[in-house]
C-alpha positions as CSV (number, residue, x, y, z in Angstrom):
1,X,50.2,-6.3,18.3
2,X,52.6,-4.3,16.1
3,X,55.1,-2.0,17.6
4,X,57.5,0.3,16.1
5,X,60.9,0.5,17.3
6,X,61.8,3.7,19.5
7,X,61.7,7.0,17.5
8,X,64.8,9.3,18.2
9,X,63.6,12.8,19.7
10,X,64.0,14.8,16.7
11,X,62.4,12.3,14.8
12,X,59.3,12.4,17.7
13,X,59.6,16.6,17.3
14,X,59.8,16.4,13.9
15,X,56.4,14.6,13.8
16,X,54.8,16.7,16.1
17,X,55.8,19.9,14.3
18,X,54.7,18.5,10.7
19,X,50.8,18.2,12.2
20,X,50.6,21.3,14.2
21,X,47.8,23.5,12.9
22,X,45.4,20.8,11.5
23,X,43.9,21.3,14.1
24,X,42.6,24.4,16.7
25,X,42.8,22.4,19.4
26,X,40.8,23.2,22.9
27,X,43.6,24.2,25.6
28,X,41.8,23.9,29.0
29,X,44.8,26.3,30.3
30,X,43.8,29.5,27.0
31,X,40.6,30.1,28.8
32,X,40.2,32.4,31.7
33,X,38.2,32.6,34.3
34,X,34.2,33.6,33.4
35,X,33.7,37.1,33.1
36,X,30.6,37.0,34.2
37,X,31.4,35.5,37.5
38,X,29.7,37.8,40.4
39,X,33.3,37.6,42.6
40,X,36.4,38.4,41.3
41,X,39.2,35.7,41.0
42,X,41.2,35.7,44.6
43,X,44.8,35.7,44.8
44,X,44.8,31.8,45.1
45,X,44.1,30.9,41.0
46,X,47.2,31.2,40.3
47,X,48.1,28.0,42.2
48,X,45.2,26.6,40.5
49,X,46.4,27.2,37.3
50,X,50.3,25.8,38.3
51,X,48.3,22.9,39.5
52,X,46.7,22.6,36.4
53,X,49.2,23.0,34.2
54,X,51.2,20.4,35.8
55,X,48.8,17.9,35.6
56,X,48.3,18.9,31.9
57,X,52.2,18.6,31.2
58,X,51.7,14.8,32.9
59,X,49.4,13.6,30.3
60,X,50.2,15.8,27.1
61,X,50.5,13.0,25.2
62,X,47.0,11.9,26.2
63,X,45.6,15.4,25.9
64,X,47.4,17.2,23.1
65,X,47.8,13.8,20.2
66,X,49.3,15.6,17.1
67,X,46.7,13.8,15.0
68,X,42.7,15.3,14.6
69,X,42.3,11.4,13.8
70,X,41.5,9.4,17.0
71,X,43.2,6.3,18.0
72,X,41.0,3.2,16.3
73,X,38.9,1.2,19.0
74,X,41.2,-0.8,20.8
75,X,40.0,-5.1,19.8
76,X,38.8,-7.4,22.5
77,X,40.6,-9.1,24.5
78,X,43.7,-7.8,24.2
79,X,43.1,-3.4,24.3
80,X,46.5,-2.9,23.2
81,X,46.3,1.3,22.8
82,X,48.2,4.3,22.9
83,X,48.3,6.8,25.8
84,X,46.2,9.2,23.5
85,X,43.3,6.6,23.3
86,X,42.5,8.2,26.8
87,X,41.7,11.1,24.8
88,X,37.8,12.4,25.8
89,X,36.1,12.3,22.4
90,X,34.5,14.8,23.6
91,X,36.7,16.9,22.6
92,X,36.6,16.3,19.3
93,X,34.7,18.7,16.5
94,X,33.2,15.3,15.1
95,X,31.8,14.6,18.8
96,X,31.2,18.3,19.9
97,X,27.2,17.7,19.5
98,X,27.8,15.1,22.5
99,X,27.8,17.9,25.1
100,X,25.3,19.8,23.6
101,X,23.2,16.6,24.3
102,X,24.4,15.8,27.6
103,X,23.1,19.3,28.5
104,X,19.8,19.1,26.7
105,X,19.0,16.0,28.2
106,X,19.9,17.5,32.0
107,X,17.7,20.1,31.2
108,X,14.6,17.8,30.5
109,X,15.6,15.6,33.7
110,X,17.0,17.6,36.5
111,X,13.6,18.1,38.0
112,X,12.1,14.5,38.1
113,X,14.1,13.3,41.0
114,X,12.4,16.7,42.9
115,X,16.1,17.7,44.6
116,X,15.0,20.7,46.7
117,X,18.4,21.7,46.9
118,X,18.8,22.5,42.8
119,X,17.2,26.1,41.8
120,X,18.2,28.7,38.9
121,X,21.2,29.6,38.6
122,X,22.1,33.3,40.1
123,X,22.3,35.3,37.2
124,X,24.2,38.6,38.4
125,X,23.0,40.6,35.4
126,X,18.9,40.2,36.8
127,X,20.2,42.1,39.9
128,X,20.2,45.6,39.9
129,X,22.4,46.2,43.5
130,X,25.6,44.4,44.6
131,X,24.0,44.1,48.2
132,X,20.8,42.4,46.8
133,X,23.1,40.0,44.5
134,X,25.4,39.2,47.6
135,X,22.8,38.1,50.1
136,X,21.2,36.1,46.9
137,X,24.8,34.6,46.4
138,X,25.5,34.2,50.5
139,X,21.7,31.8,50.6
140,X,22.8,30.1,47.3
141,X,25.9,29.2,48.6
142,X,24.7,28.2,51.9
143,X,21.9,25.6,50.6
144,X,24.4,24.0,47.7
145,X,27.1,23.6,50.5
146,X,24.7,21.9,53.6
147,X,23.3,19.7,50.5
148,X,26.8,19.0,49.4
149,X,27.9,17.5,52.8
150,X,24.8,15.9,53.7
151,X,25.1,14.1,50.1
152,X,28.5,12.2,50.9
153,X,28.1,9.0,51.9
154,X,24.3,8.7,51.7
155,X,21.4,8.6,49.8
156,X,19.6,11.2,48.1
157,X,16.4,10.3,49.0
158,X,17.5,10.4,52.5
159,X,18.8,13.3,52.5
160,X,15.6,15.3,50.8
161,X,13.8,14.9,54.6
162,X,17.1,16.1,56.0
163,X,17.8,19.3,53.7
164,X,14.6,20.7,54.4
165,X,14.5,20.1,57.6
166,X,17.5,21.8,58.7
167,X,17.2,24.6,56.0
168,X,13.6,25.2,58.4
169,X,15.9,25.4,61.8
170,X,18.8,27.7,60.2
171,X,18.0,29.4,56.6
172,X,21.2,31.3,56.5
173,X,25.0,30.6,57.2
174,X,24.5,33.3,60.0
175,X,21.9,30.8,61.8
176,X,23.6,28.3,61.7
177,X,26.6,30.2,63.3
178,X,24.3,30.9,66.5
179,X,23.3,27.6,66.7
180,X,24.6,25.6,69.9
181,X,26.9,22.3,68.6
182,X,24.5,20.3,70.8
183,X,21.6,21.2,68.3
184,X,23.6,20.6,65.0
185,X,24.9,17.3,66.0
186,X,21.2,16.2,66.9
187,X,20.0,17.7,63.8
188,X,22.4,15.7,62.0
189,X,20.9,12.1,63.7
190,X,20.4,9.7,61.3
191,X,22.9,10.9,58.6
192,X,25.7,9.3,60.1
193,X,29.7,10.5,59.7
194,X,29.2,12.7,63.0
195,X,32.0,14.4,62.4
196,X,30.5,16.6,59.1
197,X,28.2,18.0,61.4
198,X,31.0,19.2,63.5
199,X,32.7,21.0,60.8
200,X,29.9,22.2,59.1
201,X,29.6,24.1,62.3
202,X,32.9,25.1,62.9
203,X,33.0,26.3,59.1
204,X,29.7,28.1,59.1
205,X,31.3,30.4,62.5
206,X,34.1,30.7,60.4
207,X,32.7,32.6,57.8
208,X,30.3,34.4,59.8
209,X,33.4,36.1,62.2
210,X,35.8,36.5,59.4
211,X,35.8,40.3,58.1
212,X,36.5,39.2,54.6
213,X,33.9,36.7,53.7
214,X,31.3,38.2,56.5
215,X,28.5,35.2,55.7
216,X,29.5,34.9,52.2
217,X,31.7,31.1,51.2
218,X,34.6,32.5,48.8
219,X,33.9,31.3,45.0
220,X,37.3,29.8,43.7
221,X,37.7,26.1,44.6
222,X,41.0,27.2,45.9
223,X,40.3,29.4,48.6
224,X,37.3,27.5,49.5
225,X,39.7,24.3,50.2
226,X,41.7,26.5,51.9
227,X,39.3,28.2,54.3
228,X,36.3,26.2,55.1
229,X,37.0,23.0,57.1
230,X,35.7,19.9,55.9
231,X,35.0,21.0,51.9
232,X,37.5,19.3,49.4
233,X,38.3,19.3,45.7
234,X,35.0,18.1,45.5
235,X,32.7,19.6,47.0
236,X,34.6,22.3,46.5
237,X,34.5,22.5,42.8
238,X,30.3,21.9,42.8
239,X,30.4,25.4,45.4
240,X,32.4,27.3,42.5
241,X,30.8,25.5,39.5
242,X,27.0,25.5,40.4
243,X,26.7,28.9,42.2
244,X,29.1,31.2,40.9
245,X,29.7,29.6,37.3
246,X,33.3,29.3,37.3
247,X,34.4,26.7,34.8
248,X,36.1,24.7,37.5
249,X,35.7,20.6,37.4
250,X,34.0,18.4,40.1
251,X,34.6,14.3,40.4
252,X,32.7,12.4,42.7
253,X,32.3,8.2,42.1
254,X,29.6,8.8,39.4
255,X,31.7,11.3,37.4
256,X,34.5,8.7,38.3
257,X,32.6,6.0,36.5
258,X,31.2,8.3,33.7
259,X,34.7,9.7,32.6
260,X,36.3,5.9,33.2
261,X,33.7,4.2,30.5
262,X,34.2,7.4,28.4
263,X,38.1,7.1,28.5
264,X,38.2,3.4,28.2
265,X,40.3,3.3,31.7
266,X,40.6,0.4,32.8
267,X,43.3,1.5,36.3
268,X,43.3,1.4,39.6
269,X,40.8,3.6,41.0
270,X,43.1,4.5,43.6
271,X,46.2,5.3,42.6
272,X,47.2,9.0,42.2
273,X,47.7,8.7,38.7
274,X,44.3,7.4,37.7
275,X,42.8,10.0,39.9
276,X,45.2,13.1,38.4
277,X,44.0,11.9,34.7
278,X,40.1,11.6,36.1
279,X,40.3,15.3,37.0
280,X,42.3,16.7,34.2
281,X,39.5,14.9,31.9
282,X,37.0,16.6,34.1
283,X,39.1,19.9,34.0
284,X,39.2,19.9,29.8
285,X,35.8,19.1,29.3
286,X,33.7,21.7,31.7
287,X,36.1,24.0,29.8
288,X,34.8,22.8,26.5
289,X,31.4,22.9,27.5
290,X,32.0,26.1,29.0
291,X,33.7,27.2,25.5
292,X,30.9,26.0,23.1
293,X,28.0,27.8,25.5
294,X,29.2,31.0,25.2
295,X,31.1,31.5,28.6
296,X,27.8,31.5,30.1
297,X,27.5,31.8,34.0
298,X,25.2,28.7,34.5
299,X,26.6,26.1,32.2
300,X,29.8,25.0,34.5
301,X,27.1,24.2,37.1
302,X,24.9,22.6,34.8
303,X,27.3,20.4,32.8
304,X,28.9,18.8,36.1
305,X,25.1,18.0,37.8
306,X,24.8,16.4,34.4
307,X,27.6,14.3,34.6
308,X,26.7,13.4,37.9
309,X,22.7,12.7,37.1
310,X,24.0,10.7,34.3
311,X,25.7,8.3,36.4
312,X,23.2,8.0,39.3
313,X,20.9,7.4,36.8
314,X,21.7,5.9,33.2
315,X,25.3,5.1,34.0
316,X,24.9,3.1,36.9
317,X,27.5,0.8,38.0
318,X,25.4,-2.6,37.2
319,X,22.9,-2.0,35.0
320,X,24.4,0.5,32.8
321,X,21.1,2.5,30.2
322,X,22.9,2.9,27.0
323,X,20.3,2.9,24.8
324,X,19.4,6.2,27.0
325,X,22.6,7.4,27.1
326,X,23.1,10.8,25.4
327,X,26.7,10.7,25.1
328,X,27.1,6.6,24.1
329,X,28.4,7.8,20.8
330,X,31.3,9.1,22.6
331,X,32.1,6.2,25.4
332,X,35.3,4.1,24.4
333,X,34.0,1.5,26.7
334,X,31.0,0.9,24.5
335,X,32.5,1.0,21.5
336,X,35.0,-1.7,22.2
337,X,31.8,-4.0,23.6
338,X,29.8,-3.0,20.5
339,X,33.3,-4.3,18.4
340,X,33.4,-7.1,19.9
341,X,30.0,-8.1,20.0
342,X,29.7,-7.2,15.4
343,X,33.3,-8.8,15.2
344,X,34.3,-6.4,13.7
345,X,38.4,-6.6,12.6
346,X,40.4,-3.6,11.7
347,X,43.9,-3.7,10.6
348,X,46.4,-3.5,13.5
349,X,47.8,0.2,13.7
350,X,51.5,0.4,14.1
351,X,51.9,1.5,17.6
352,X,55.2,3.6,18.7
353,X,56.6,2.0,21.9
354,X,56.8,4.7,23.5
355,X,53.3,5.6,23.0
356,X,51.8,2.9,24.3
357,X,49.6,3.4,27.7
358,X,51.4,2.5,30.5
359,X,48.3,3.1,33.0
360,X,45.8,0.6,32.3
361,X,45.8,-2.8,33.8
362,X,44.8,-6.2,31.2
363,X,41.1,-7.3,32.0
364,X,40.2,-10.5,33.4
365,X,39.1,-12.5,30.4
366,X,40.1,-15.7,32.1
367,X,37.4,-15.3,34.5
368,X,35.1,-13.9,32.0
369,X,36.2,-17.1,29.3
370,X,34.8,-19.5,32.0
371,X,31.8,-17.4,32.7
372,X,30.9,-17.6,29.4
373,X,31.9,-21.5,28.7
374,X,29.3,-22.2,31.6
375,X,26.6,-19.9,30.1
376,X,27.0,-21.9,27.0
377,X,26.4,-25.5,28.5
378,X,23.5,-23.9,30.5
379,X,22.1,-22.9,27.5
380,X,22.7,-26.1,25.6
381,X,21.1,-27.8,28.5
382,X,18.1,-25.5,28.4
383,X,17.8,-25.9,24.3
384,X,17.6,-29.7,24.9
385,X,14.6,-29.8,27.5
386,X,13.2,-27.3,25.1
387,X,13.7,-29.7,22.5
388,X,12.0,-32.5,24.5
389,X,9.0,-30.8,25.5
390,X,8.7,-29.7,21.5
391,X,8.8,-33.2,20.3
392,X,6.6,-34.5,23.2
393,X,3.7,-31.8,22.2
394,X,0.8,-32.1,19.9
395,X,1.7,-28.5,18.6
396,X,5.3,-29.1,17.4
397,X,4.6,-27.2,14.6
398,X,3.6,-24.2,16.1
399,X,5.8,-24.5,19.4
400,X,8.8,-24.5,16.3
401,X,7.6,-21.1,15.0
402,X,7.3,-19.4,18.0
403,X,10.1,-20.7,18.8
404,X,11.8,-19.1,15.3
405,X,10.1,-15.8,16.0
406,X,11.4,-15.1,19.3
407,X,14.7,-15.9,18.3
408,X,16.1,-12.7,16.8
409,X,14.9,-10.9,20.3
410,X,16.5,-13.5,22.6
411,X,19.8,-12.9,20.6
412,X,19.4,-9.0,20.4
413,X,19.2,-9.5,24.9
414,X,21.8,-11.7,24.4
415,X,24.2,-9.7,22.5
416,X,23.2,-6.5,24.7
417,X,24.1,-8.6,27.9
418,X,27.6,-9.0,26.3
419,X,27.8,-5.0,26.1
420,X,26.6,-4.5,29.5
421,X,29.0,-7.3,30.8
422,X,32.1,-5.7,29.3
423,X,30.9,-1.9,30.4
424,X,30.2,-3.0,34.3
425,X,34.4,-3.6,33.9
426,X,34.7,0.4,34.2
427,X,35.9,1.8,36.5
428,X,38.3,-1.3,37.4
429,X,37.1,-3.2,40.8
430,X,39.6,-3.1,43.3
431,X,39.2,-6.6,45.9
432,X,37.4,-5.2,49.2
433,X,38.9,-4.6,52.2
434,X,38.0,-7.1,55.2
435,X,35.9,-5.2,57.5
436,X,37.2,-5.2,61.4
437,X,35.0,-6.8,63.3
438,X,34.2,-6.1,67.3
439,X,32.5,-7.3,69.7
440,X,31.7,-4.8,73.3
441,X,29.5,-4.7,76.5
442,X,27.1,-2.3,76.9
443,X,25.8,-1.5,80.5
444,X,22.9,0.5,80.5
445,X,23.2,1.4,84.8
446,X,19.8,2.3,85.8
447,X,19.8,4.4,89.2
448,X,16.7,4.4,90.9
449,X,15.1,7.2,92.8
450,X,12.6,9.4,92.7
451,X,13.4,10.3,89.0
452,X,15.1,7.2,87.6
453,X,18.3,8.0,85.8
454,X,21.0,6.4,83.5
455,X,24.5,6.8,82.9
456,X,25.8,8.3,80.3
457,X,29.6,9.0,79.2
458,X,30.7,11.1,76.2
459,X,33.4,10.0,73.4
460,X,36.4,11.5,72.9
461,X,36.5,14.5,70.9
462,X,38.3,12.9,67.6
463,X,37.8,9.5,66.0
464,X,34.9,7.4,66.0
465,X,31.5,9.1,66.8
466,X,33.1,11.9,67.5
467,X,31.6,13.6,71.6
468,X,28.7,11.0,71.1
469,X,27.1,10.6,74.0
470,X,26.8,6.6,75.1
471,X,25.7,4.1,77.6
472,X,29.1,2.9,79.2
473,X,31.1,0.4,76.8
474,X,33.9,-1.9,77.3
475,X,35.9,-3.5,74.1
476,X,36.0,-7.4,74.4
477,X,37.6,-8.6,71.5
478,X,38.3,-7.0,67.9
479,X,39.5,-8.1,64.4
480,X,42.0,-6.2,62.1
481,X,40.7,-5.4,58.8
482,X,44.2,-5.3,57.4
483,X,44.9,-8.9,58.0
484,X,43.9,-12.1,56.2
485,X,44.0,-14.4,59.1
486,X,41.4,-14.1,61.9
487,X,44.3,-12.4,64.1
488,X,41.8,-11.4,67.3
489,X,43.2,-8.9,69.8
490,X,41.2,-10.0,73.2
491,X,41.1,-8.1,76.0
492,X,39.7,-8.8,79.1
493,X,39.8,-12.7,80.1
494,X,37.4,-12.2,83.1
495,X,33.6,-14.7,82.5
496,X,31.1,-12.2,81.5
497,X,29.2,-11.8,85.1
498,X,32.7,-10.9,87.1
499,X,33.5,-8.5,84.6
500,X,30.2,-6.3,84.6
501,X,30.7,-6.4,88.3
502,X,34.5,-5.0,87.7
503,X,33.8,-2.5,84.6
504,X,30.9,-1.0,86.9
505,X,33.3,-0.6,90.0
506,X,35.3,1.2,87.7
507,X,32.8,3.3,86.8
508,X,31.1,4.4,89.9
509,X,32.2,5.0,93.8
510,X,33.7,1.7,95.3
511,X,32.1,2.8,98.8
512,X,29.1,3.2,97.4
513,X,28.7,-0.9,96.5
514,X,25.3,-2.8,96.9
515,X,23.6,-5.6,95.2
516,X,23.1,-5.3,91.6
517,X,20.5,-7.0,89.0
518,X,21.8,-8.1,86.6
519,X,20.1,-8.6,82.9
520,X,20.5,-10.1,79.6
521,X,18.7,-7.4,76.6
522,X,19.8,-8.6,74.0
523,X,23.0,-9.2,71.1
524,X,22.6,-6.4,68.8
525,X,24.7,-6.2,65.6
526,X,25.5,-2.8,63.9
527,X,27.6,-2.5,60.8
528,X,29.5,1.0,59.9
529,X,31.5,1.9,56.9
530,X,34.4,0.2,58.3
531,X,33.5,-1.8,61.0
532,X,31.2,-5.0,62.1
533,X,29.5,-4.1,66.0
534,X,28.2,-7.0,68.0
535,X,26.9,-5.3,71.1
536,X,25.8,-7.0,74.6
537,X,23.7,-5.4,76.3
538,X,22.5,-5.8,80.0
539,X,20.5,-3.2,82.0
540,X,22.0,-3.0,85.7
541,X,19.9,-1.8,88.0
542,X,21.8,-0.7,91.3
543,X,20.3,-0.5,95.1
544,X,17.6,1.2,96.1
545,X,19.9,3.7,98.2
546,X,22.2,4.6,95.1
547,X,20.8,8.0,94.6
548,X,23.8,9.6,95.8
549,X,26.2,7.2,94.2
550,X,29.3,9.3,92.7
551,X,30.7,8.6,89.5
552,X,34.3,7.5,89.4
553,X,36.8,8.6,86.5
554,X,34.8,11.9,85.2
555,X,37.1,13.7,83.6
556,X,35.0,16.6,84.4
557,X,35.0,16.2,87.9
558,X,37.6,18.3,90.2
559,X,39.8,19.2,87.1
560,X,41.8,22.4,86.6
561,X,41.3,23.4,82.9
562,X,45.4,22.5,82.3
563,X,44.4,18.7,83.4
564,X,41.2,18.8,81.3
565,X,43.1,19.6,78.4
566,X,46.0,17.3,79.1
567,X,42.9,14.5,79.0
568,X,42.5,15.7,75.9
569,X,45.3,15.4,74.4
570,X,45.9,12.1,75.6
571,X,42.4,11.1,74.1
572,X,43.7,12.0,70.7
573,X,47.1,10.2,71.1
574,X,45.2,6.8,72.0
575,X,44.1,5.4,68.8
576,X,42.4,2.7,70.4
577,X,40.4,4.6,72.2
578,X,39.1,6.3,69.1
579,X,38.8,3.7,66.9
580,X,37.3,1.4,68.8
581,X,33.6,1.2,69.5
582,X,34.2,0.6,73.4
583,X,36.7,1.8,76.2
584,X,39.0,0.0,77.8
585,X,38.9,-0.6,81.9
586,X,40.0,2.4,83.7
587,X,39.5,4.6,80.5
588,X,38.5,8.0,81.8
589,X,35.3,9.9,80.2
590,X,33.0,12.9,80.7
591,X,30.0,11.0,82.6
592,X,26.7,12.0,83.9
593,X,23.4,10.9,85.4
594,X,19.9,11.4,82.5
595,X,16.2,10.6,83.4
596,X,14.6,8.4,80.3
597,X,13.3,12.0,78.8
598,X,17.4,13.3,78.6
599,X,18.8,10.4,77.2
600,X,15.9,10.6,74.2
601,X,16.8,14.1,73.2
602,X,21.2,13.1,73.7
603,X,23.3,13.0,70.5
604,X,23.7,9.1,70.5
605,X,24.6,7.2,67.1
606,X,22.4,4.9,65.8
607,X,23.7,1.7,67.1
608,X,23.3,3.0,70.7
609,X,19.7,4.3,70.0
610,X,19.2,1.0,69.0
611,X,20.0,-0.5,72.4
612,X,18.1,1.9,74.2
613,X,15.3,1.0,71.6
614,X,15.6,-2.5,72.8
615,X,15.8,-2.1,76.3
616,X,12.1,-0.5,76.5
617,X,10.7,-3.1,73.8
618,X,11.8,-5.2,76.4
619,X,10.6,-3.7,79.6
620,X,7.1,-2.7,77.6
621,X,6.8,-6.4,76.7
622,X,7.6,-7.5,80.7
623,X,5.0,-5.1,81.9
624,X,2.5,-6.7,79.1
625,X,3.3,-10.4,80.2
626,X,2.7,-9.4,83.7
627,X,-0.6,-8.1,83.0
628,X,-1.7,-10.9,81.5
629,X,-0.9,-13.2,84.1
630,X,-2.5,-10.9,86.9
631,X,-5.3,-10.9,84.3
632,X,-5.3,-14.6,84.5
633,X,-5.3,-14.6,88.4
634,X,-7.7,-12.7,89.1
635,X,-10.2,-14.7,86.7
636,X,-9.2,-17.9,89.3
């Protein structure tokens, strides 16, 4: 590596002055907002553009080099670069044509995967009243929004079934404002994250009562973060970007992972900086794109659902397409692999010190160097046998030539893996946090009667499963995912059959005791994002005079609404009772009695559907072993 010596300032401005004008560089700050856009631009892009501008001033020497000559690929293994090698070549006039193929190749694709969600974009011009635009807008708005939400965290094939369905039950914003948080939640079943049903509610009664947006989501990224619960910079930005055409930038992991291979940034994901430079990237070049088209309404939208397709698709985190990619020409990542792989040597620039990056982190050719060292004696093993079985066949000859032919395309899939090896580095892999693990009982308390019921208690209003409803739980040990040991926090000590006996008495009326049956269902394991369940289940079914058993600890029951509240609260203040799966003993809850048909149609997460699910596989398969054996008695 060569490196200057530090340059004074005037020496650095000096430099910098003597370059200015070769080139008319792209400012993502010159351009304002579309002029075509439907809403006008609210009081709140002004903070916007501070924001931006800040972020700009942060990496000005990645953004604005002095030099229309890019920074040479950075050689393998070292990568020793300048800040400006962060640079998008995108930017570039030599590279312009990237974009333009990025959007042709969206426009061929975007309607394979079928996403009922994606439609025209709303061109105000092809409306000839503001009322008929707005309610055109409000719908828009509406559909990109619910498909937004229902889109983090899950699978877009999954959510397809979802989209339409709930688009059926509430078409419009105003719908969905009427709609009873019962119905939303239940709607939502199956999605997971609980909680995004809840806000979407909230948010869509929001806009409906408020006199200024009256049904219709506000169009700057700004206000929409500011006003509608639950949306963020992202989904945010795809709101603005995709239905009103305002060049503003989205970045979700697959823009993440495009822009990172594109850069060459090998960071920490995580850290703010990393992020900040991922979404002034994004910022500069929907502004380019948005430059070179024209200022047309639809291609802000357009260019970020490409970015995104691209990396769902071709871009993928292990099995990367290049050979399909539109924009490879442009990727830093695969121009260093593609280096690497020719051997090709350039001479060694002389790098300022001060210019050098300071963001990315070395890659882990150690690892890689043994990887590759054990590739090798596989292979030399594999030649050998290959070798044998040559010399031990008749056909030598022919076995040789195949043998010759097929080499140059074993060493083409051999040079590719190298590519591919050296791309699946971007965006840098950060180790994985341990997963808390936790184990619970489940007592599903059958009441018998003349309509047979269950009990059921609902989760507190924050955390975990947010107002879930559940079949009584009780934490019996748990893990913490912070820790490397196997620290265990264990709770109750009591031997499993005393201690349904005692959870249940704290559940129901102490006067009201009888004999119980007690019964094994089953173990069932359910994994979330961010924790590993391990449930117990047992079915307990109480006397045959317990219809009029009262439940004990409602926190409905005989409570002013001051002491409900004060519950409440105190719900929110106990982090163990939101985070964890199950309660603790004497944990107070909203309870009730459900026939079968009620606790079907509840709001119940997946993991307790599943134990209701096995509780009548269970029961169904009991009744069918004891009709076989009266089967088998009455043949006697």
């Amino acid at each position: 590596m060569a490196v200057a010596p530090k340059r004074s300032h005037r020496q650095r401005q000096a430099s910098t002055s003597s370059s200015a004008g070769q080139e008319s560089d792209f400012s993502p700050l010159s351009s304002s907002p579309s002029s075509s856009s439907p809403t006008p631009p609210s009081k709140a892009v002004k903070k916007a553009k501070c924001t931006s501008a800040a972020s700009w001033s942060k990496f000005s020497q990645i953004f604005d080099p002095p030099s229309t000559t890019p920074p040479r690929t950075a050689p393998l293994p070292a990568r020793t670069h300048v800040s400006s090698y962060h640079r998008p070549l995108l930017l570039l006039a030599s590279h312009e044509s990237g974009i333009s193929s990025l959007l042709s190749w969206f426009s061929r694709v975007c309607s394979k995967r079928e996403m009922p969600w994606r439609s025209a974009f709303i061109d105000p011009s092809n409306f000839s009243s503001a009322e008929e635009l707005r309610e055109a807008l409000e719908t828009r708005a509406y559909q990109v929004w619910i498909s937004e939400i229902m889109l983090q965290q899950t699978r877009v094939e999954t959510v397809k079934s979802f989209w339409l369905s709930w688009m059926s039950k509430w078409p419009t914003i105003h719908s969905l404002a009427s709609a009873r948080a019962e119905e939303v939640v239940s709607a939502w079943r199956g999605l997971g994250y609980y909680s995004r049903a809840t806000r979407i509610h909230t948010a869509a009664k929001k806009v409906v009562s408020d006199p200024d947006m009256n049904g219709l989501l506000p169009s700057h990224p700004a206000d929409l973060e500011k006003n509608i619960p639950g949306v963020g910079p992202y989904t945010a930005g795809a709101i603005s970007s995709i239905v009103f055409g305002q060049p503003v930038p989205i970045l979700d992991g697959n823009v993440a992972r495009v822009l990172s291979r594109q850069l060459g940034l090998y960071a920490n994901p995580k850290s703010k900086v990393t992020t900040d430079l991922l979404w002034t990237a994004a910022h500069v070049l929907v502004k380019k794109a948005f430059q070179l088209r024209g200022g047309k309404g639809q291609t802000a939208g357009e260019w970020n659902q490409a970015l995104m397709e691209l990396g769902s698709t071709i871009c993928t985190p292990q099995k990367p397409g290049c050979a399909d990619c539109p924009i490879r020409a442009s990727c830093r990542a695969y121009a260093e692999a593609e280096a690497s792989v020719k051997s090709e040597k350039h001479e060694v620039a002389l790098m300022d010190l001060e210019d050098l990056c300071s963001i990315c982190k070395p890659l882990p050719f150690q690892e890689e160097a043994c990887e590759e060292e054990e590739e090798k004696q596989r292979m030399a093993v594999k030649k050998m046998g290959q070798a044998t079985l040559s010399f031990a066949s008749s056909a030598c000859y022919s076995a040789a030539a195949s043998k010759a032919k097929a080499k140059p395309d074993e060493d083409t899939q051999r040079l590719q893996g190298t590519i591919e090896k050296h791309i699946r580095k971007f965006p840098m892999k950060l180790e994985k946090k341990r997963i808390r693990q936790e184990e619970c009982l489940v007592c599903i308390i059958h009441r018998p009667g003349q309509q047979e019921e269950y009990l059921l208690e609902q989760r507190p209003a924050t955390g975990l499963l947010a107002s879930m409803w559940q079949f009584p739980c009780l934490t019996l040990s748990t893990t913490h995912a912070a820790t490397t040991d196997e620290k265990k926090d264990v709770f109750p000590c009591t031997p499993l059959p005393n201690l349904i006996d005692t959870f249940i008495d704290s559940l129901l009326d102490a006067k009201t005791k009888g004999k119980r049956e007690k019964k094994k269902v089953a173990s069932i394991t359910h994994t979330l994002s961010h924790l590993n369940l391990t449930m117990h289940v047992h079915k307990i079914s109480l006397a045959p005079h317990a219809d009029k058993i009262e439940i004990n600890g409602n926190a409905e029951k005989k409570e002013s609404k001051k002491r409900k509240q004060n519950q409440t609260d105190k719900d929110v203040r106990d982090t163990s009772k939101k985070n964890h799966f199950g309660s603790k003993l004497g944990d107070k809850a909203s309870r009730k009695w459900a026939s079968a048909e009620q606790v079907e149609a509840e709001t119940m997460g997946t993991g307790m559907r599943n134990c209701w699910l096995a509780l009548q596989t269970k029961q169904s398969s009991g009744l069918s072993n004891r009709a076989k054996s009266t089967a088998k008695k009455s043949k006697r």
